[in-house]
C-alpha distance (Angstrom), angle and dihedral (degrees) to the residues before:
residue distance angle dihedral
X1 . . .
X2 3.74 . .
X3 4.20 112.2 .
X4 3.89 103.9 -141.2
X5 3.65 91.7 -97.1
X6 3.76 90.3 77.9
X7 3.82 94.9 -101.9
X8 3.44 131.0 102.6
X9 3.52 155.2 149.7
X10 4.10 116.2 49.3
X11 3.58 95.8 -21.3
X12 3.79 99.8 76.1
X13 3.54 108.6 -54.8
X14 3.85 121.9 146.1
X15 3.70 91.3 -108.2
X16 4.23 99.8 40.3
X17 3.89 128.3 116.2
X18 3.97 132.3 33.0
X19 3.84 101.7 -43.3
X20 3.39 106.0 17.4
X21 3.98 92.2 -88.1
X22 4.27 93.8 125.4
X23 3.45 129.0 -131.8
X24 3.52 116.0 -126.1
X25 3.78 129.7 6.5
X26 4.04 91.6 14.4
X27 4.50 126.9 33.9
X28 3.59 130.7 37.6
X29 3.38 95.3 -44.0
X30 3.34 96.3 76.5
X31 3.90 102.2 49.0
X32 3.70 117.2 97.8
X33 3.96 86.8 -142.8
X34 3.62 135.1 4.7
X35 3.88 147.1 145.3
X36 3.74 123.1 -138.0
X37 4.02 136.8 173.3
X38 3.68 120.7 -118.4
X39 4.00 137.1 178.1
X40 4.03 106.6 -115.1
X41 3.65 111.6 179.0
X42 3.85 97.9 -26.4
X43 4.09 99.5 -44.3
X44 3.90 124.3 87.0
X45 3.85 112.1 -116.7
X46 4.57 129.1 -168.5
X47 3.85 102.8 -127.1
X48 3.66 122.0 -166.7
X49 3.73 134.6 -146.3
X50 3.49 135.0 -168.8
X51 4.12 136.4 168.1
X52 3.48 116.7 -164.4
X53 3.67 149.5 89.1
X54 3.96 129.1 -42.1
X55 4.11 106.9 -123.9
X56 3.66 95.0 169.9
X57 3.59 137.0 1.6
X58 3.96 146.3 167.7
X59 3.75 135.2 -175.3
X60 4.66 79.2 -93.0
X61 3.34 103.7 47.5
X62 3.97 146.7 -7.3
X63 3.32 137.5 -156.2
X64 4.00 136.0 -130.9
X65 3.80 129.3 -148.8
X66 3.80 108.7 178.1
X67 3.84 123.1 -175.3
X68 3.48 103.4 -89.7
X69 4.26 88.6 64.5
X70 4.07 91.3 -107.1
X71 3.64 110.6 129.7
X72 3.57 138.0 172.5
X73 4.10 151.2 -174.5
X74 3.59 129.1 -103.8
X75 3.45 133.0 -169.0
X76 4.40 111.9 -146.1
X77 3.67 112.5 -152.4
X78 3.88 124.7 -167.5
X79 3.66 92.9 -97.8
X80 3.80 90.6 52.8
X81 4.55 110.9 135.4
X82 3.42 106.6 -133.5
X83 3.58 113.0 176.0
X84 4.07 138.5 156.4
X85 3.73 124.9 -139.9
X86 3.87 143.0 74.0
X87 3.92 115.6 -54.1
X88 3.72 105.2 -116.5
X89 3.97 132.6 -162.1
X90 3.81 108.1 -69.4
X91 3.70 102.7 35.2
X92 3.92 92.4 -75.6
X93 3.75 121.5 119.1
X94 3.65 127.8 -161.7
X95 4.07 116.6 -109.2
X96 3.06 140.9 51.8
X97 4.00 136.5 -56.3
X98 3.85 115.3 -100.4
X99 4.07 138.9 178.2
X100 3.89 129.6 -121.1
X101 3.84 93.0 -91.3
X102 3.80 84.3 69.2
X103 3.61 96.5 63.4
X104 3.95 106.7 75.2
X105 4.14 130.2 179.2
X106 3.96 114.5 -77.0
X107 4.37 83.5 31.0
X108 4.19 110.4 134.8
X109 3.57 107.4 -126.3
X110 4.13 142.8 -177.8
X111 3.87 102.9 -154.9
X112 3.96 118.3 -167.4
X113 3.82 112.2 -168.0
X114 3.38 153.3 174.8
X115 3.92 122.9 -107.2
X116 3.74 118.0 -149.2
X117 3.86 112.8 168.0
X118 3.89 106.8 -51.5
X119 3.95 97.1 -25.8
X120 4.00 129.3 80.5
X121 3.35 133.8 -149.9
X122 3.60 126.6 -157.8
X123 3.99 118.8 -117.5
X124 3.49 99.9 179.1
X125 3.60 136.7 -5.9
X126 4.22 118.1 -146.0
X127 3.75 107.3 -163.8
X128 3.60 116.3 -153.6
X129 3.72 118.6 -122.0
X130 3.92 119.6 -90.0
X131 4.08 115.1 -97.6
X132 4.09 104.1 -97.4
X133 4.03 93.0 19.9
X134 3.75 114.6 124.1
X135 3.56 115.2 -131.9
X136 3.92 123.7 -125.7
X137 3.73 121.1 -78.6
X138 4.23 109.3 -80.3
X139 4.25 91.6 12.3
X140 3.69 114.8 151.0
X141 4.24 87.1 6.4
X142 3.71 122.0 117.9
X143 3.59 131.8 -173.1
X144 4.25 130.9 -154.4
């Protein structure tokens, strides 16, 4: 399917990715922050995401600024996924997995987490690549 800005398919198109929700120009994806419901293991759950930069954080919690001003709390359990790389096609990313004392204040993040009530907590953390670091062979390339 072709989304009306002339691309379609996987890479961005209204209609790409699991679900319909796009991955790239159109979908989740794209949104700096957002909450969504999901079916995990038979019950409905609110997810949150969020891209932006880390202004504080400690091995219990961390907190998000992204570059609209909104910002928010998360809690970081043990069994948080941090990892660093490029989000690939499929929910994968490229790098390798990390723990919370990687992520540091002034670090560019994509946070998926868990909403229960009025409090979040973090599922997995993607931390963006440093400035001037090359990215691994393929990342952020797709093929039809």
């Amino acid at each position: 399917m072709t989304a009306p800005d002339g691309i379609g398919g996987m890479n961005g198109g209204a209609m790409g990715g699991p679900g319909g929700l796009g991955i790239g120009l159109a979908g989740l994806n794209a949104a700096i922050h957002s909450e969504y419901v999901i079916l995990q293991d038979s019950s409905y759950v609110t997810m949150a995401s969020q891209t932006g930069t880390v202004t504080d954080v400690s091995s219990d919690w961390l907190t998000v600024k992204s570059e609209d001003g909104f910002s928010r709390i998360y809690a970081v359990g043990a069994d948080v996924q941090v990892s660093e790389g490029i989000r690939q096609r499929g929910g994968g990313s490229t790098g390798g997995t990390l723990g919370i004392s990687e992520v540091t204040s002034g670090s560019t993040v994509r946070v998926t987490a868990l909403k229960s009530s009025d409090s979040y907590t973090a599922q997995a953390i993607l931390l963006a690549p440093a400035p001037g670091t090359a990215a691994a062979p393929g990342a952020g390339s797709t093929s039809n």
